[in-house]
C-alpha positions in Angstrom: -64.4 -33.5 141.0 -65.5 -36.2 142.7 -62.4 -37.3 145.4 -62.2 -41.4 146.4 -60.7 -40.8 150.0 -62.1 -43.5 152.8 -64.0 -41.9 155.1 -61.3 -43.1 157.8 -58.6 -40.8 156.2 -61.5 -38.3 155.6 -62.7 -37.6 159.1 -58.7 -37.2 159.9 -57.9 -35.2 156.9 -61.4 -32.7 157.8 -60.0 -32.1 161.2 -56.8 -31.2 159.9 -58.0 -28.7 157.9 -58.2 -26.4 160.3 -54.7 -26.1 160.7 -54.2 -24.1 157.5 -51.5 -26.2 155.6 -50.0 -29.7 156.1 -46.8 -28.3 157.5 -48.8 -27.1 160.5 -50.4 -30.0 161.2 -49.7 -31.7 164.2 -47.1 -34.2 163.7 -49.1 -37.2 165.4 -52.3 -36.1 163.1 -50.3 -35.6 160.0 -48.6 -39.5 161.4 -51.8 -41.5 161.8 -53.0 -40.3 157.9 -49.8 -41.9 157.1 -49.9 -45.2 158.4 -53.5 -45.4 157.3 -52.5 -44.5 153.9 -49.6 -46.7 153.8 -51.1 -50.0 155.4 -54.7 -50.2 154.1 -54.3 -47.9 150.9 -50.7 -49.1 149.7 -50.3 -52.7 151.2 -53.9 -53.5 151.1 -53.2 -54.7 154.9 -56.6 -54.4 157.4 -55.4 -53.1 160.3 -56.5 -51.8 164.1 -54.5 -48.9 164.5 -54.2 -48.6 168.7 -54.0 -44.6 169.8 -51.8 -44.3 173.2 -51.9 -47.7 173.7 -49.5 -49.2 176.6 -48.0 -52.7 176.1 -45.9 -55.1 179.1 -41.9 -55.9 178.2 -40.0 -58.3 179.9 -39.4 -58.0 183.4 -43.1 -56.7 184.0 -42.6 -53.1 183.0 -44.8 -50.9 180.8 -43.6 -49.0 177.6 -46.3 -46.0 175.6 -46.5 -45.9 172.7 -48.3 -43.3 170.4 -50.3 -46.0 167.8 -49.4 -50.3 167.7 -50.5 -51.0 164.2 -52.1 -54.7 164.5 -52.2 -56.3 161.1 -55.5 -58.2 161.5 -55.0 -60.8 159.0 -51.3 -62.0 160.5 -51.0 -60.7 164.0 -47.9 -58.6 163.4 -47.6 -56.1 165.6 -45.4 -52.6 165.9 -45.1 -49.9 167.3 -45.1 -46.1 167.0 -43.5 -43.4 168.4 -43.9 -40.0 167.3 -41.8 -37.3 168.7 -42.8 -33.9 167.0 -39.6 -31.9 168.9 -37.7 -28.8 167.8 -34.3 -30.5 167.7 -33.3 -33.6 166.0 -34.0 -37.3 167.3 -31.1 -38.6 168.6 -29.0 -42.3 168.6 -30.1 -42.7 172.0 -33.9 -42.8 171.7 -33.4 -45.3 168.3 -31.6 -47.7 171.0 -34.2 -47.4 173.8 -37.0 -48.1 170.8 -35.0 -50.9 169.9 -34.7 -52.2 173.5 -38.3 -52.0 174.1 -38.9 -53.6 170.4 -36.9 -56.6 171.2 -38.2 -57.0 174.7 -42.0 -57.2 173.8 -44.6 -58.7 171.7 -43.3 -56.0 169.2 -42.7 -57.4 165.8 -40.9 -54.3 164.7 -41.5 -50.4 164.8 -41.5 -47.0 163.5 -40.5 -44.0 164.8 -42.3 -40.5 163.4 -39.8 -37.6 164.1 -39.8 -33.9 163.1 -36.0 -34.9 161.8 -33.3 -37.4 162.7 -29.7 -37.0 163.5 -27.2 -38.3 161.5 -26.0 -40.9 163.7 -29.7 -41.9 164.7 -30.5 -42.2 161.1 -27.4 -44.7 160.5 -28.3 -46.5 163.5 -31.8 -47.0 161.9 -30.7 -48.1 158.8 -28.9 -50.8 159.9 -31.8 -52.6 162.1 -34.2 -54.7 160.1 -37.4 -53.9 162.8 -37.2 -50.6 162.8 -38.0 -47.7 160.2 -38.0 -43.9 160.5 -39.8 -41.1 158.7 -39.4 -37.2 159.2 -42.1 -35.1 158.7 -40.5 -34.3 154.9 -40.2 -37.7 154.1 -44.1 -38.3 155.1 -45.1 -35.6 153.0 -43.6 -36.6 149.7 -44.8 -39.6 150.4 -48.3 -38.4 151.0 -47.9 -36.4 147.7 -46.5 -38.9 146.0 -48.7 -41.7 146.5 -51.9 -39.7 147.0 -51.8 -36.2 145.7 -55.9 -35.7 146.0 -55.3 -36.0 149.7 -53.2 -32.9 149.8 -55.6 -31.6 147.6 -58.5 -32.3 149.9 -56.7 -30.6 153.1 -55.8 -27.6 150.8 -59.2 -27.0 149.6 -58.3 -27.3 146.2 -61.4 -30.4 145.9 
């Protein structure tokens, strides 16, 4: 069977191999397949996606960010934070995202989190430039939208 996976999210989805399972794939790995998959596979969207890239806010200081997903075509920019932690994200870093969102060149953002806490996932749901995703939540989506993917990483092509 003959697999139509772009050799972008193929040289990703190769490396992760190695990690025996997409539940122990590095959260940032398992991330940047994701935004691939759901901005040039889904939306159809060319895109430069920016690895550790570190971007000025007001008052001259800098903010990191794990990926800034530029949409070539309309100069949107946003930005990604992935936080692969053992306990859940919290209100607070949602704010500080949202402070550094709204005091850049940011058009909005994601953050990537192993899971959320209730109060940071209300928080997020009521901004309009900023979206979360736990681990779960990219999974199902990867599955969903792309099952030949998992497929690929489990051997099964």
């Amino acid at each position: 069977m003959t697999l139509n996976i772009p050799n972008e999210i193929k040289k990703e989805l190769e490396e992760c191999k190695k990690y025996g399972g997409i539940d122990k794939i590095p959260l940032k790995k398992l991330a940047k397949i994701f935004l691939i998959l759901i901005f040039q596979e889904v939306k159809k969207k060319k895109i430069a996606l920016i690895e550790d890239a570190v971007i000025r806010i007001k008052g001259g200081k800098r903010a990191k960010f794990d990926f800034i997903i530029r949409d070539l075509s309309d100069g949107v920019n946003i930005g990604v934070w992935v936080k692969d932690w053992k306990r859940p994200v919290g209100s607070n870093v949602i704010t500080h995202f949202q402070y550094l969102i709204n005091n850049s060149n940011l058009n909005g953002g994601i953050i990537i989190g192993s899971n959320f806490s209730v109060s940071a996932s209300s928080l997020a749901e009521k901004s309009r430039s900023l979206w979360i995703f736990s681990r779960g939540e990219i999974v199902s989506r990867i599955r969903q939208l792309k099952p030949e993917f998992l497929a690929y990483l489990e051997g099964k092509s």
